[in-house]
TISETOR-769302 format. One record per atom (N, C-alpha, C): residue in one letter; atom name; residue number from 0; x, y, z. Coordinates in steps of 0.2 Angstrom, whole numbers. Layout:
N
lumkol:A | kenu:CA | bado:NUM | u:X | v:Y | w:Z
...
***
This chain:
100
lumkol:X | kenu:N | bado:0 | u:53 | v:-89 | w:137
lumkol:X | kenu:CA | bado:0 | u:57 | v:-85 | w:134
lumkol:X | kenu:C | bado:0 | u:54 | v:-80 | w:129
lumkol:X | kenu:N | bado:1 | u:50 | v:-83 | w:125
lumkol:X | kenu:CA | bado:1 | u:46 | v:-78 | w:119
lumkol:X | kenu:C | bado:1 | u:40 | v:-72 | w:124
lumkol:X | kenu:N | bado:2 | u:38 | v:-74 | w:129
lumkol:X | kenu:CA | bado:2 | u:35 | v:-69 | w:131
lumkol:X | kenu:C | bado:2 | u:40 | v:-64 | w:134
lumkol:X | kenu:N | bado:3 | u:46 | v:-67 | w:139
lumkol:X | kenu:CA | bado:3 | u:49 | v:-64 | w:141
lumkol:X | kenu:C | bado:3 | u:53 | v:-57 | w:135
lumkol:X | kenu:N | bado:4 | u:55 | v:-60 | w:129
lumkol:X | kenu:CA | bado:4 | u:58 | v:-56 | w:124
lumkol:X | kenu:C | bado:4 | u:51 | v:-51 | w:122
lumkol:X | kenu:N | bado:5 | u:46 | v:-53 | w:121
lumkol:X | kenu:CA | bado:5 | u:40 | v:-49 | w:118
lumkol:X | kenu:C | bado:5 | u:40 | v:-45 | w:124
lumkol:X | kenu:N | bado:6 | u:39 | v:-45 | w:131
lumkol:X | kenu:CA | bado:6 | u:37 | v:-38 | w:134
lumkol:X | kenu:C | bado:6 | u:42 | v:-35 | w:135
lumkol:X | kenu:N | bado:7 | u:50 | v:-35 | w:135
lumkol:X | kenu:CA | bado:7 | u:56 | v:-32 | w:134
lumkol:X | kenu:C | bado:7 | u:55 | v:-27 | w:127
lumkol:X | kenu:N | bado:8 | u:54 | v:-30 | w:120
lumkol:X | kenu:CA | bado:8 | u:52 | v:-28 | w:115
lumkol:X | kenu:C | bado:8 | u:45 | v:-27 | w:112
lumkol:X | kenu:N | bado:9 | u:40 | v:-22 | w:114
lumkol:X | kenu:CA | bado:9 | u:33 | v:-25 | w:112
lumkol:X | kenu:C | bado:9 | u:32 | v:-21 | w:106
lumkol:X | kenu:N | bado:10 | u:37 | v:-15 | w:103
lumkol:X | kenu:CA | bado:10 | u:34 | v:-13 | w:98
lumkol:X | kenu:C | bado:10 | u:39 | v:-17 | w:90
lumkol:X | kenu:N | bado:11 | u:39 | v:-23 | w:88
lumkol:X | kenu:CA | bado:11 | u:42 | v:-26 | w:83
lumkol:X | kenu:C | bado:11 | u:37 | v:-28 | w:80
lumkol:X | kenu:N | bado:12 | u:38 | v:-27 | w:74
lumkol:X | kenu:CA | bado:12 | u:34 | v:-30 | w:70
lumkol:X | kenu:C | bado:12 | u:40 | v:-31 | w:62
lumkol:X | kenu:N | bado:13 | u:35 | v:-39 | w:61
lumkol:X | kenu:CA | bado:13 | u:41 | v:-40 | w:55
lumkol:X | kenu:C | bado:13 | u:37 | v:-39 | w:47
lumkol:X | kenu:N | bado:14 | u:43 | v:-40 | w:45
lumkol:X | kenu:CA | bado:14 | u:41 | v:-39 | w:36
lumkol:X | kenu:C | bado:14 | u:48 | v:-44 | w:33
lumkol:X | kenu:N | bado:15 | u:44 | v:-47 | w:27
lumkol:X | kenu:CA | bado:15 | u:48 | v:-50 | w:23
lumkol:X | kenu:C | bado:15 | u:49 | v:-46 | w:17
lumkol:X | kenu:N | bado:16 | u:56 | v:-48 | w:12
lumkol:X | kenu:CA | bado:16 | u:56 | v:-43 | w:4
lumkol:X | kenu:C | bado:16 | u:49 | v:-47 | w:0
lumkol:X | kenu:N | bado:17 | u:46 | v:-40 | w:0
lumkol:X | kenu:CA | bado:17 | u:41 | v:-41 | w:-7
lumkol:X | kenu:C | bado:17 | u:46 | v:-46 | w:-11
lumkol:X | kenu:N | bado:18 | u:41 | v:-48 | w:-15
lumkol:X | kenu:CA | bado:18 | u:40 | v:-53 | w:-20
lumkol:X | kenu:C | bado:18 | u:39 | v:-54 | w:-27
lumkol:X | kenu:N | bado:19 | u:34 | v:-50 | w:-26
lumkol:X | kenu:CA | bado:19 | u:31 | v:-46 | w:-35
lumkol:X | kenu:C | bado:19 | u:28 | v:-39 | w:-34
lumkol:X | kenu:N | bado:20 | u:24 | v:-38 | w:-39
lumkol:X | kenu:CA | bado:20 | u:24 | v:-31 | w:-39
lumkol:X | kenu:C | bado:20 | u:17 | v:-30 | w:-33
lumkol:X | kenu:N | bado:21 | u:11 | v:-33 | w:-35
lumkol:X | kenu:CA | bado:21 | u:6 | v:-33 | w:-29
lumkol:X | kenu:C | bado:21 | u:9 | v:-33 | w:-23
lumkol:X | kenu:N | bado:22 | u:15 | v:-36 | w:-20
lumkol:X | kenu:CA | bado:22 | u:17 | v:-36 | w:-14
lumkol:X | kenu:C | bado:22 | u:21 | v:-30 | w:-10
lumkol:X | kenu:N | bado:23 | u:25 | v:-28 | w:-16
lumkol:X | kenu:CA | bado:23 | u:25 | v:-21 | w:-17
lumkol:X | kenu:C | bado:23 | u:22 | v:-16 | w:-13
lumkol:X | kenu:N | bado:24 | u:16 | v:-15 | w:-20
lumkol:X | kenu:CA | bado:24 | u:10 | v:-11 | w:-19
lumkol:X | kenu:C | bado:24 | u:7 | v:-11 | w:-10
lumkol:X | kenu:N | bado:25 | u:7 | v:-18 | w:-8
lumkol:X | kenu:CA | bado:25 | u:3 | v:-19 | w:-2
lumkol:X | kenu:C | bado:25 | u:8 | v:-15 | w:3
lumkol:X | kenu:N | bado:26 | u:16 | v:-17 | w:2
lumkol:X | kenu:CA | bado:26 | u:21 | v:-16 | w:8
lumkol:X | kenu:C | bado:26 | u:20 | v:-6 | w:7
lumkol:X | kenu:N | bado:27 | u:19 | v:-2 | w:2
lumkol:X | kenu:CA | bado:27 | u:18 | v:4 | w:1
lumkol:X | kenu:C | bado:27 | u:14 | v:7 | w:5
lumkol:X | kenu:N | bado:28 | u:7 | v:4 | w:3
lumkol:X | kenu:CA | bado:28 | u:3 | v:6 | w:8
lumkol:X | kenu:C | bado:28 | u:3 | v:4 | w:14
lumkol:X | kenu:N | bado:29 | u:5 | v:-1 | w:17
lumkol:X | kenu:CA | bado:29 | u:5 | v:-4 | w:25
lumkol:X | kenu:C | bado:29 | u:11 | v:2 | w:27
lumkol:X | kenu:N | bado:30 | u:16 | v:2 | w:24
lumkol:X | kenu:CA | bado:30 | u:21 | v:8 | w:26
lumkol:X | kenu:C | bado:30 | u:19 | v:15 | w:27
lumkol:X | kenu:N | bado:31 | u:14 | v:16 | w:23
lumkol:X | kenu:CA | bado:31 | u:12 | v:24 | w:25
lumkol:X | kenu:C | bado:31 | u:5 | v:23 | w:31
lumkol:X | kenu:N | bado:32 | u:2 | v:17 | w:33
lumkol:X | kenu:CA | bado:32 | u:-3 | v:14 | w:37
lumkol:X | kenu:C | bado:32 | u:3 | v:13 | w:45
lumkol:X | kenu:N | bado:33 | u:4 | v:12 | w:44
lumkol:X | kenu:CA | bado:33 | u:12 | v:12 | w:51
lumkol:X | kenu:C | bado:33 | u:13 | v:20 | w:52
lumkol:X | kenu:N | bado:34 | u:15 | v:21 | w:49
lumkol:X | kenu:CA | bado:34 | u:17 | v:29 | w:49
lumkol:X | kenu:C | bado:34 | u:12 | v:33 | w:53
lumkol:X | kenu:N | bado:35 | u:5 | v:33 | w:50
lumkol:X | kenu:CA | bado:35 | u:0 | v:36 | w:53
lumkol:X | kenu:C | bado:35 | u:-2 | v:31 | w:61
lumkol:X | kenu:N | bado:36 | u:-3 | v:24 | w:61
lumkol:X | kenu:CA | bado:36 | u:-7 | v:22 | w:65
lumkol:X | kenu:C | bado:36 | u:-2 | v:18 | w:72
lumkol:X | kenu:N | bado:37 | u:7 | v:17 | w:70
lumkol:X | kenu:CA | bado:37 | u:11 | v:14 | w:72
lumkol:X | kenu:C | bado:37 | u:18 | v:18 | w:72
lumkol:X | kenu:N | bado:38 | u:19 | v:24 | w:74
lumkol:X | kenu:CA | bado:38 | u:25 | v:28 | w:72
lumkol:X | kenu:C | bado:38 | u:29 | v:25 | w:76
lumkol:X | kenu:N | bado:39 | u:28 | v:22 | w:82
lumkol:X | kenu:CA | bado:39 | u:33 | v:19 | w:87
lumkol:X | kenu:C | bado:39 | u:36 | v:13 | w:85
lumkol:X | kenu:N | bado:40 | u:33 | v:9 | w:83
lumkol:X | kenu:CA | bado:40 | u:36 | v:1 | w:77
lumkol:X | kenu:C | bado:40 | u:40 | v:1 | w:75
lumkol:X | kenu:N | bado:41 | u:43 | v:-4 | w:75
lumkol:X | kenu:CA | bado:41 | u:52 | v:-4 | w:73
lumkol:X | kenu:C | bado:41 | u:51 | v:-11 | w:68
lumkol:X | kenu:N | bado:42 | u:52 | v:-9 | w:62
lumkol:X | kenu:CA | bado:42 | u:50 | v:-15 | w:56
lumkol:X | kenu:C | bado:42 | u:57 | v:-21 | w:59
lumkol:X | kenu:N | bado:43 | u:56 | v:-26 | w:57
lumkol:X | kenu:CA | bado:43 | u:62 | v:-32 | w:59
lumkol:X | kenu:C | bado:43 | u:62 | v:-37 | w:54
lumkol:X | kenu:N | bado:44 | u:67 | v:-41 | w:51
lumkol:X | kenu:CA | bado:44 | u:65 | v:-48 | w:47
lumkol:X | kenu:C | bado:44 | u:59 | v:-52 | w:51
lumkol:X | kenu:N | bado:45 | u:57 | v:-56 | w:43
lumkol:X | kenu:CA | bado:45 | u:52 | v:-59 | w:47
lumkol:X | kenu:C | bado:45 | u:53 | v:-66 | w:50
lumkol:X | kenu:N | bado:46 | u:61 | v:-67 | w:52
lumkol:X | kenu:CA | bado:46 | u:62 | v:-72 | w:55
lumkol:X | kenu:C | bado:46 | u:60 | v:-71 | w:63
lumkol:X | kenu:N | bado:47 | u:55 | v:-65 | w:66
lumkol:X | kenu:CA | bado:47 | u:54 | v:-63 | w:71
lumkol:X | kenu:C | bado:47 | u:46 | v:-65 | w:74
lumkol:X | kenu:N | bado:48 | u:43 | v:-69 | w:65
lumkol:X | kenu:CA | bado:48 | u:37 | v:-71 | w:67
lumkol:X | kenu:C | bado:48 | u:37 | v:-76 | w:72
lumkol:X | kenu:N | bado:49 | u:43 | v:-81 | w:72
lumkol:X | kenu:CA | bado:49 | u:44 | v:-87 | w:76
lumkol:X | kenu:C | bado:49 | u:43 | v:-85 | w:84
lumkol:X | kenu:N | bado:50 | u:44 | v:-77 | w:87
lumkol:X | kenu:CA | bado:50 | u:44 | v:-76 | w:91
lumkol:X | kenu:C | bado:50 | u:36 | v:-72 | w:92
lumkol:X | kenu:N | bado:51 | u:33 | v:-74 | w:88
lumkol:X | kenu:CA | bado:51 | u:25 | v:-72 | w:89
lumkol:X | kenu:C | bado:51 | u:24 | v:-65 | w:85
lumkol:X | kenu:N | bado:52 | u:29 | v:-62 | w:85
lumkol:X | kenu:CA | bado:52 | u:26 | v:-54 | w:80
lumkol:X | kenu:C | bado:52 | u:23 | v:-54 | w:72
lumkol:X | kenu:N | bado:53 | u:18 | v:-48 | w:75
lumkol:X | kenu:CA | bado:53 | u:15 | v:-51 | w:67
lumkol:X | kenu:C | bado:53 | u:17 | v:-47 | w:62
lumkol:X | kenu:N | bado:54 | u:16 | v:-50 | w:57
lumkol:X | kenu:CA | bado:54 | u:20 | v:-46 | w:50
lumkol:X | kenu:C | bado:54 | u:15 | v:-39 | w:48
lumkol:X | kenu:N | bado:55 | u:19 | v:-34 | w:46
lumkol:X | kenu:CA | bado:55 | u:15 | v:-27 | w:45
lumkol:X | kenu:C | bado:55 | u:9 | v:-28 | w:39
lumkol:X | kenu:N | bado:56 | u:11 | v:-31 | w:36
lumkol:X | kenu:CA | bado:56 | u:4 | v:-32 | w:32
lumkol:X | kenu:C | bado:56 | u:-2 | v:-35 | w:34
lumkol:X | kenu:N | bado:57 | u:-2 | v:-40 | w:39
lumkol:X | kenu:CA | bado:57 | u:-8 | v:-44 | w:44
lumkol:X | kenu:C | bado:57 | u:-10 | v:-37 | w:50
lumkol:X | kenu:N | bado:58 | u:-4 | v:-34 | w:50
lumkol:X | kenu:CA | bado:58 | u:-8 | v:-29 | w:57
lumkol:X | kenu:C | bado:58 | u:-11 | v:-22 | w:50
lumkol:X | kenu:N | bado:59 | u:-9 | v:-21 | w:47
lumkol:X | kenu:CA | bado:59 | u:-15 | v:-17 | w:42
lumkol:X | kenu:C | bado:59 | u:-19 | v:-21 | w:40
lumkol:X | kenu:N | bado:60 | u:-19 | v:-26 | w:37
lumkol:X | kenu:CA | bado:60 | u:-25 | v:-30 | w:35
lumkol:X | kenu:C | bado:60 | u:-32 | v:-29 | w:40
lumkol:X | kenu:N | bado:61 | u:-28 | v:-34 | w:45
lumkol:X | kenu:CA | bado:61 | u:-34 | v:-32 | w:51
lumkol:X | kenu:C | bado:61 | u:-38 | v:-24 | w:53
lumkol:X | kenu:N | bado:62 | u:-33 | v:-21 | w:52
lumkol:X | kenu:CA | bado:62 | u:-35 | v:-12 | w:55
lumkol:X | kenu:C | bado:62 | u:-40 | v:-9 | w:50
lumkol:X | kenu:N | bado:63 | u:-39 | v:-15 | w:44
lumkol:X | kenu:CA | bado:63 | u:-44 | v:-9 | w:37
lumkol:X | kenu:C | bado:63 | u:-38 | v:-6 | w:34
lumkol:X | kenu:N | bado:64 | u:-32 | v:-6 | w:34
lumkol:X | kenu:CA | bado:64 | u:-28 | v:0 | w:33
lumkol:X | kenu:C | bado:64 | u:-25 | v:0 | w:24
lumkol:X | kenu:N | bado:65 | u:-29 | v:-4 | w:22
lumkol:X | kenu:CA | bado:65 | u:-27 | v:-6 | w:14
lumkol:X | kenu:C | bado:65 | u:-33 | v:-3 | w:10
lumkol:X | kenu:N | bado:66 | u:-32 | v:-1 | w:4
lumkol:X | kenu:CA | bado:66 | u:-36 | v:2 | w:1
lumkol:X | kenu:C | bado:66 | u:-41 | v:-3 | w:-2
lumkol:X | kenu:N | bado:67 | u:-47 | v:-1 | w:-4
lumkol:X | kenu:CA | bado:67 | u:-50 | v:-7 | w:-6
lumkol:X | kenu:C | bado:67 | u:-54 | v:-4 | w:-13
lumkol:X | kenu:N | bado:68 | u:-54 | v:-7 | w:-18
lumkol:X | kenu:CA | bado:68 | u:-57 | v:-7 | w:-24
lumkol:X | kenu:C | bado:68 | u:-63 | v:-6 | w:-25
lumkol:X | kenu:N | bado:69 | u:-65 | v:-1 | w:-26
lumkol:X | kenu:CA | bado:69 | u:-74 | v:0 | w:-26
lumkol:X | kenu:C | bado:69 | u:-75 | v:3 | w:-35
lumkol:X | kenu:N | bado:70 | u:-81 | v:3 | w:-35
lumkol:X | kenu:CA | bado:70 | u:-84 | v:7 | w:-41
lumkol:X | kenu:C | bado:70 | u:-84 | v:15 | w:-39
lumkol:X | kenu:N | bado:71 | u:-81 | v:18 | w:-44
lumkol:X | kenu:CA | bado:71 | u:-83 | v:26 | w:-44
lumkol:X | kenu:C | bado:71 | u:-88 | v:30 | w:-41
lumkol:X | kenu:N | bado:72 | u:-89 | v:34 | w:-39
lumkol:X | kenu:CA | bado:72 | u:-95 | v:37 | w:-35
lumkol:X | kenu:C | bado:72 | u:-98 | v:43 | w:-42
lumkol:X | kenu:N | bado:73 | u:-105 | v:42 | w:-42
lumkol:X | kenu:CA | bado:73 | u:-103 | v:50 | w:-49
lumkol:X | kenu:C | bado:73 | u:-101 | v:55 | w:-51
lumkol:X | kenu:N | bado:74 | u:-97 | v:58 | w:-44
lumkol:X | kenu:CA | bado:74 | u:-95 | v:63 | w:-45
lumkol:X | kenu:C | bado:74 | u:-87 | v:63 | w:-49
lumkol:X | kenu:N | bado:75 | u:-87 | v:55 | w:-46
lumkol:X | kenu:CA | bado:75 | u:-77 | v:53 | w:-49
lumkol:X | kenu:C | bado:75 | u:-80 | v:52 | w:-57
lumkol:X | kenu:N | bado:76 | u:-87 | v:46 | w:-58
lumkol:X | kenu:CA | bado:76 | u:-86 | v:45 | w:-65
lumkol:X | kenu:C | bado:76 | u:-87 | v:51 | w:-69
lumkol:X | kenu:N | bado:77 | u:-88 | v:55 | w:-67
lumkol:X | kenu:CA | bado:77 | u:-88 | v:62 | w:-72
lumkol:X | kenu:C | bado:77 | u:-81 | v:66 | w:-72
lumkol:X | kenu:N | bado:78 | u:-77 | v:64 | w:-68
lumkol:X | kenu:CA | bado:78 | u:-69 | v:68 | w:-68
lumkol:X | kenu:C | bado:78 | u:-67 | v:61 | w:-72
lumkol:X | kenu:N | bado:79 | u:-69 | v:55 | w:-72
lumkol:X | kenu:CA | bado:79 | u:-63 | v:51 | w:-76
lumkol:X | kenu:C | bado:79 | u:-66 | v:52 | w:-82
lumkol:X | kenu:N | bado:80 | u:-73 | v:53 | w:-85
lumkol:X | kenu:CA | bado:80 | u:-73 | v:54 | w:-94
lumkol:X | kenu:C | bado:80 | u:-72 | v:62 | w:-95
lumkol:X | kenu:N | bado:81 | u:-69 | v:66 | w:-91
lumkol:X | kenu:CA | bado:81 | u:-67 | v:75 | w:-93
lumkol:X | kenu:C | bado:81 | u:-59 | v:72 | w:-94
lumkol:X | kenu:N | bado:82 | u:-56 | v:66 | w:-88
lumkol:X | kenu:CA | bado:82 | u:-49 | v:64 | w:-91
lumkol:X | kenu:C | bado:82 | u:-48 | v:62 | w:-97
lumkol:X | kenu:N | bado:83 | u:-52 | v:57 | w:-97
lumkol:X | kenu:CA | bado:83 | u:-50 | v:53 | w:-105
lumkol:X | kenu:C | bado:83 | u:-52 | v:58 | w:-110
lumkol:X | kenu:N | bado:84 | u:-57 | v:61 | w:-109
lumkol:X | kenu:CA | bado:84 | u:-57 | v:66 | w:-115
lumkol:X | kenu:C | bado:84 | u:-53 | v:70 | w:-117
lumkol:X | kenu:N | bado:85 | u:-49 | v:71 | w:-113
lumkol:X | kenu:CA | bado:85 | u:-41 | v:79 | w:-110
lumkol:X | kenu:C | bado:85 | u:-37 | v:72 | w:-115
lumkol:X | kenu:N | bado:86 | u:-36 | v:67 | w:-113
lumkol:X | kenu:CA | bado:86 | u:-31 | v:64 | w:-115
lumkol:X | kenu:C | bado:86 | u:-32 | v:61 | w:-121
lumkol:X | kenu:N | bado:87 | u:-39 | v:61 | w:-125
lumkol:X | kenu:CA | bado:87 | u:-40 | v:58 | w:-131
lumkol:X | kenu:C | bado:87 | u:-38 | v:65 | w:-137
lumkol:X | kenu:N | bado:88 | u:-38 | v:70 | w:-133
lumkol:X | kenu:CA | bado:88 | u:-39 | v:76 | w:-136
lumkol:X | kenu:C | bado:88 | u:-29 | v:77 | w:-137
lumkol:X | kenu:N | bado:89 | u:-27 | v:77 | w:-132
lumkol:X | kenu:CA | bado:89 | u:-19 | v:77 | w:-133
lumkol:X | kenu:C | bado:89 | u:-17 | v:74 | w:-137
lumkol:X | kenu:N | bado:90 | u:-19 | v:66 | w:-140
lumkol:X | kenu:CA | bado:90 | u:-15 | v:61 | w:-142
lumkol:X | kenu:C | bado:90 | u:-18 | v:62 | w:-150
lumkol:X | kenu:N | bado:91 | u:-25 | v:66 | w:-151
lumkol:X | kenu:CA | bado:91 | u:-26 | v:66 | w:-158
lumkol:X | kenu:C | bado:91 | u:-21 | v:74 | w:-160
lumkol:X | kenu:N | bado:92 | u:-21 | v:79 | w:-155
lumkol:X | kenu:CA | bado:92 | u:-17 | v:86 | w:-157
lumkol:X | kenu:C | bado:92 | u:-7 | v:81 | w:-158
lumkol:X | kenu:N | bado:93 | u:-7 | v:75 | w:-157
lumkol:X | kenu:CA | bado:93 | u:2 | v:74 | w:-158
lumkol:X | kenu:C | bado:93 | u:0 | v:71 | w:-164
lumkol:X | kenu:N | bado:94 | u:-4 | v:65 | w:-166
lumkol:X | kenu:CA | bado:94 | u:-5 | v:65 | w:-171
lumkol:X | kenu:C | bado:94 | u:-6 | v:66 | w:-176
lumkol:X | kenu:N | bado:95 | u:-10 | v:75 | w:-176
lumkol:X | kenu:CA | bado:95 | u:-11 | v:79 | w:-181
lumkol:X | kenu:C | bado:95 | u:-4 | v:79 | w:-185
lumkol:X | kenu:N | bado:96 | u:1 | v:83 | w:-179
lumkol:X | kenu:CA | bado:96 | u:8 | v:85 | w:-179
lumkol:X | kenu:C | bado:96 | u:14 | v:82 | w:-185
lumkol:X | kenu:N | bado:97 | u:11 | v:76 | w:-183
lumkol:X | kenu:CA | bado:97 | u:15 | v:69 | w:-187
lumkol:X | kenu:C | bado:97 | u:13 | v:71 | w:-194
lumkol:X | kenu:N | bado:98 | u:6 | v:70 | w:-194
lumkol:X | kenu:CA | bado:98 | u:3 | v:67 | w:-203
lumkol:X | kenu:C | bado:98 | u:6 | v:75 | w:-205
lumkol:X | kenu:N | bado:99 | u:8 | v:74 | w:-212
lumkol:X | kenu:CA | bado:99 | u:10 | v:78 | w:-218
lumkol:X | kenu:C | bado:99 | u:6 | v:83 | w:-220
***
């Protein structure tokens, strides 16, 4: 019966409600990861896994399709300390503002 339902239905894929924020954050990206690599998908509860579909975040995961945490490249770490120095500069001009 589950193969019979899966080849009738072959683009399902489930999701359950996030949970906390990280899960969140994953289901956001796995969302915009479908959009591009799965436009045909049709999201479903995840009581669908019982019928073998896998959940949207396991088929990004797999794909590479989540962002992954690196160190800066030079040319970033020099756009992040021109930011913080924009934004140190901002927070000392409201401070000025304040004192008497």
């Amino acid at each position: 019966m589950r193969e019979k339902f899966a080849q009738k239905y072959p683009n399902l894929v489930t999701c359950s409600k996030p949970t906390s924020l990280s899960a969140r954050n994953r289901r956001t990206q796995a969302l915009a990861w479908k959009k591009l690599y799965l436009p045909e998908s049709v999201l479903v509860q995840d009581g669908f896994i019982f019928l073998g579909y896998d959940s949207l975040e396991d088929l990004c995961e797999r794909a590479g399709g989540f962002n992954r945490a690196r160190d800066a490249n030079e040319f970033e770490a020099k756009l992040i300390l021109i930011l913080d120095a924009v934004g140190k500069r901002k927070i000392l001009r409201s401070v000025i503002h304040i004192l008497p």
